[in-house]
Short mmCIF file of the C-alpha atoms (twelve columns), coordinates in Angstrom:
data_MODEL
# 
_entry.id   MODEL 
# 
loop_
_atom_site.group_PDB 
_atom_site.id 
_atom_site.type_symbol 
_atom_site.label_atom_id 
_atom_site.label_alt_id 
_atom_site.label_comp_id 
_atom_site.label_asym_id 
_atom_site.label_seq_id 
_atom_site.Cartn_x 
_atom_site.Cartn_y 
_atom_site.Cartn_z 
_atom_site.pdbx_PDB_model_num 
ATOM 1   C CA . UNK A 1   -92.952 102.246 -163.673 1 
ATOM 2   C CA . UNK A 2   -91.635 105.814 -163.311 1 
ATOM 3   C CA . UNK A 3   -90.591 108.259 -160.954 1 
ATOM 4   C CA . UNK A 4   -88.710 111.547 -160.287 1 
ATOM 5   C CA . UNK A 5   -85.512 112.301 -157.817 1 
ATOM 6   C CA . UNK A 6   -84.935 116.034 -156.834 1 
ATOM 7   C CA . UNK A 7   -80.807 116.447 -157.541 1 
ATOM 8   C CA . UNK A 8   -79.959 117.699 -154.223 1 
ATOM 9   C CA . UNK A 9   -76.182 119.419 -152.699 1 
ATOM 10  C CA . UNK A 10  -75.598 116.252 -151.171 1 
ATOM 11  C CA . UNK A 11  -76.377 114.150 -154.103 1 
ATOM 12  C CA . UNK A 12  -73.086 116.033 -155.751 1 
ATOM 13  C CA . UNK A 13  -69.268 115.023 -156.547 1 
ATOM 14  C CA . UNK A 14  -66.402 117.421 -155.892 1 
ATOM 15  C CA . UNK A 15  -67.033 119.165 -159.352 1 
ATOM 16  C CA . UNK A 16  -70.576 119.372 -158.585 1 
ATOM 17  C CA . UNK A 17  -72.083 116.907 -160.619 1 
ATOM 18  C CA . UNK A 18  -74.590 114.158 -159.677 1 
ATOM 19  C CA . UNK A 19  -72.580 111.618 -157.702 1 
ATOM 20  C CA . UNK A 20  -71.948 108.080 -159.856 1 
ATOM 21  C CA . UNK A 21  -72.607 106.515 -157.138 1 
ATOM 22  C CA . UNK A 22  -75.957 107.996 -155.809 1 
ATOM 23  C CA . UNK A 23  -77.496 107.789 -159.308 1 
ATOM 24  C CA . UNK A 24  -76.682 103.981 -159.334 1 
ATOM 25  C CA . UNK A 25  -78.509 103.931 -155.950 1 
ATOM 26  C CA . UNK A 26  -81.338 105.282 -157.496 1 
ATOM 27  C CA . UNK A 27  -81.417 103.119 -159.958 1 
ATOM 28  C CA . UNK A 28  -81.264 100.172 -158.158 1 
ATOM 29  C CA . UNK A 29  -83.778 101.296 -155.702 1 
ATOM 30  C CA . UNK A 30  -86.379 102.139 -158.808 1 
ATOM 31  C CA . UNK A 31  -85.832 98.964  -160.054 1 
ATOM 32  C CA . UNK A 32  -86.164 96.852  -156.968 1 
ATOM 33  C CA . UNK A 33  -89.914 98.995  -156.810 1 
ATOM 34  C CA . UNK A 34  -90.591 97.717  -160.217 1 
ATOM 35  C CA . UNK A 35  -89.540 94.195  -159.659 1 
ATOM 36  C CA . UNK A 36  -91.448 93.718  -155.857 1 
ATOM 37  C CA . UNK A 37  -94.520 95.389  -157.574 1 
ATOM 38  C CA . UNK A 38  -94.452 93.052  -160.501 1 
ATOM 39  C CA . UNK A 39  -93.713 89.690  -157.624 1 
ATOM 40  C CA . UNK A 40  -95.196 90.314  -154.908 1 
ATOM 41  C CA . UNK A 41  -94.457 87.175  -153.015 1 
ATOM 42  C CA . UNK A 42  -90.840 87.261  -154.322 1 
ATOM 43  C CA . UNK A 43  -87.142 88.260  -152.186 1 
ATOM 44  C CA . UNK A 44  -85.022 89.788  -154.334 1 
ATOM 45  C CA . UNK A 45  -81.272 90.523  -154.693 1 
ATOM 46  C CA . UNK A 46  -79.310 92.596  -156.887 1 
ATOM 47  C CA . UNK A 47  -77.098 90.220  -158.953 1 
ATOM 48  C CA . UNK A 48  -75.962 92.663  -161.836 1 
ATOM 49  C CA . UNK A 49  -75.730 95.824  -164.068 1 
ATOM 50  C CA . UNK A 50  -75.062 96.038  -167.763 1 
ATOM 51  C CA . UNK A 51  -72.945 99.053  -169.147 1 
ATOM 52  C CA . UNK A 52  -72.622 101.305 -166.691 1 
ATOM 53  C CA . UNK A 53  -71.985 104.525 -168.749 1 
ATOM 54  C CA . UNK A 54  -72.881 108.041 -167.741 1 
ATOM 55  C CA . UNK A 55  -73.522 109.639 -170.759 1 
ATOM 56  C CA . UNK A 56  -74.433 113.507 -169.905 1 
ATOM 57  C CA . UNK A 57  -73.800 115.329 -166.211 1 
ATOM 58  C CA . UNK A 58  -76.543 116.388 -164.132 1 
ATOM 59  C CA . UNK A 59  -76.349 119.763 -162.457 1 
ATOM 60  C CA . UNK A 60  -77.877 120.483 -159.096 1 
ATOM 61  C CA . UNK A 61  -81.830 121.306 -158.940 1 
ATOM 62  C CA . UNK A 62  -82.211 119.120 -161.660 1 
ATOM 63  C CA . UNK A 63  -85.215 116.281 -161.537 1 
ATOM 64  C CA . UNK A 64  -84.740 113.198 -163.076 1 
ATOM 65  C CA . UNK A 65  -87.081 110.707 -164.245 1 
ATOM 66  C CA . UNK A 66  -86.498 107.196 -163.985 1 
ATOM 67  C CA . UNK A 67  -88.342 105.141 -166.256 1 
ATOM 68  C CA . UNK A 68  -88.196 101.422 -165.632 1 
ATOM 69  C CA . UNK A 69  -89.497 98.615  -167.854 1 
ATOM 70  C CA . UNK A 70  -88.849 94.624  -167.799 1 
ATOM 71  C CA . UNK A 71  -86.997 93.292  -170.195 1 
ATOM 72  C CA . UNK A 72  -86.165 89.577  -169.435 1 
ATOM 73  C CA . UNK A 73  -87.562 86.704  -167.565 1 
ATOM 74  C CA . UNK A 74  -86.392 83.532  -166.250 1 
ATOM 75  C CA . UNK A 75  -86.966 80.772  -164.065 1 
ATOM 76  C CA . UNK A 76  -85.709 82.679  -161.065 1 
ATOM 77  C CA . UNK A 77  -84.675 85.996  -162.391 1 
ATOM 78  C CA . UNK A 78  -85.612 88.754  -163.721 1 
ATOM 79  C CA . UNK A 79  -84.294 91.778  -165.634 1 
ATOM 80  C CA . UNK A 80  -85.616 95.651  -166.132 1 
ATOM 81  C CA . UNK A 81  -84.328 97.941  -168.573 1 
ATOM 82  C CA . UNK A 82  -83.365 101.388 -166.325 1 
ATOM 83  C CA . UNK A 83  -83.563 104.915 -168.375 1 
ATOM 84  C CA . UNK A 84  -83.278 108.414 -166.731 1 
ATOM 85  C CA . UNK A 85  -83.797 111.134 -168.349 1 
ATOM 86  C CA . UNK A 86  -83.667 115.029 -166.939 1 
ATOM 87  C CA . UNK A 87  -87.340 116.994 -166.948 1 
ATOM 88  C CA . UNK A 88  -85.749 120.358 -167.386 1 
ATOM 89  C CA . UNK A 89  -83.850 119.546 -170.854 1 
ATOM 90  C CA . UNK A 90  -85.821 116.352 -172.380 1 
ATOM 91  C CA . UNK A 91  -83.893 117.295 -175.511 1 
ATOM 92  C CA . UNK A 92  -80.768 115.959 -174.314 1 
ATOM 93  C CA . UNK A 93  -82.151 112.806 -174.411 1 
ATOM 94  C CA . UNK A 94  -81.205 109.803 -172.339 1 
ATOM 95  C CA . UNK A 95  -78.535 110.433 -169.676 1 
ATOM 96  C CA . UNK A 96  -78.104 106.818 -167.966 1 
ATOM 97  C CA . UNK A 97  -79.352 103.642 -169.047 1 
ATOM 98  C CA . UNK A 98  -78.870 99.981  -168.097 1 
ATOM 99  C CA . UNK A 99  -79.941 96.868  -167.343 1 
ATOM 100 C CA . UNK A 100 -80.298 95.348  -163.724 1 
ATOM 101 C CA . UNK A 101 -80.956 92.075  -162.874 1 
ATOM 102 C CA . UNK A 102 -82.696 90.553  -159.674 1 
ATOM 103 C CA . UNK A 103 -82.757 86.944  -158.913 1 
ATOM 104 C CA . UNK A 104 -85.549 85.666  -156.514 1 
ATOM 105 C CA . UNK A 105 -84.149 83.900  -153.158 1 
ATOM 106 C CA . UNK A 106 -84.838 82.243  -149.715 1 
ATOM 107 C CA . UNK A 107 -83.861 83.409  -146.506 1 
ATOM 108 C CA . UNK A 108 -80.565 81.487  -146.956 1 
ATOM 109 C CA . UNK A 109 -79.818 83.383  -150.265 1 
ATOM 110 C CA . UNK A 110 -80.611 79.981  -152.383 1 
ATOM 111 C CA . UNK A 111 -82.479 80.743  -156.078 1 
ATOM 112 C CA . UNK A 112 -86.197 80.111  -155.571 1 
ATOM 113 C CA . UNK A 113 -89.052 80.286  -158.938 1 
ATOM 114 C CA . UNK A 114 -90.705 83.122  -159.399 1 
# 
């Protein structure tokens, strides 16, 4: 799956960079769409990141693209590889990546099969 965020004011820290935070929001978000469109059926939770390393800044006006691919599968869980990359200088390469993992529950927050 892929798609693109718009780098907005209020998506900026006090030096104006993208905001940690909102980028990890993003992230999780993109890969939550991934995971519900792969399991339908399925009620997932957030149960982990890998690295978390920011690796280049993002300015304001910038567009990302967020790529995400699975990775892993188990019996309840599943992980999708996260990469974001920004459309106006693809030569910089990868500016996040990580790993997040979802694990399939009931309405109590017990592990269910996907």
């Amino acid at each position: 799956m892929e798609t693109h965020r718009l780098v907005l004011t209020e998506d900026l820290n006090q030096y104006g960079f993208l905001f940690g935070g909102r980028l990890l929001s993003w992230v999780d978000e993109a890969g939550f769409i991934a995971a519900s469109n792969d399991f339908p059926n399925a009620r997932f939770v957030t149960i982990g990141m890998s690295k978390v390393e920011f690796r280049k800044s993002v300015k304001n006006g910038s567009v990302v693209r967020i790529v995400v691919e699975r990775s892993k599968m188990g019996r309840t869980s599943v992980c999708y590889r996260v990469d974001i990359y920004s459309t106006k200088e693809p030569e910089r390469g990868v500016i996040f990546a990580t790993e997040i993992t979802y694990v399939n529950v009931d309405e109590t927050g017990e592990k269910l099969p996907l």
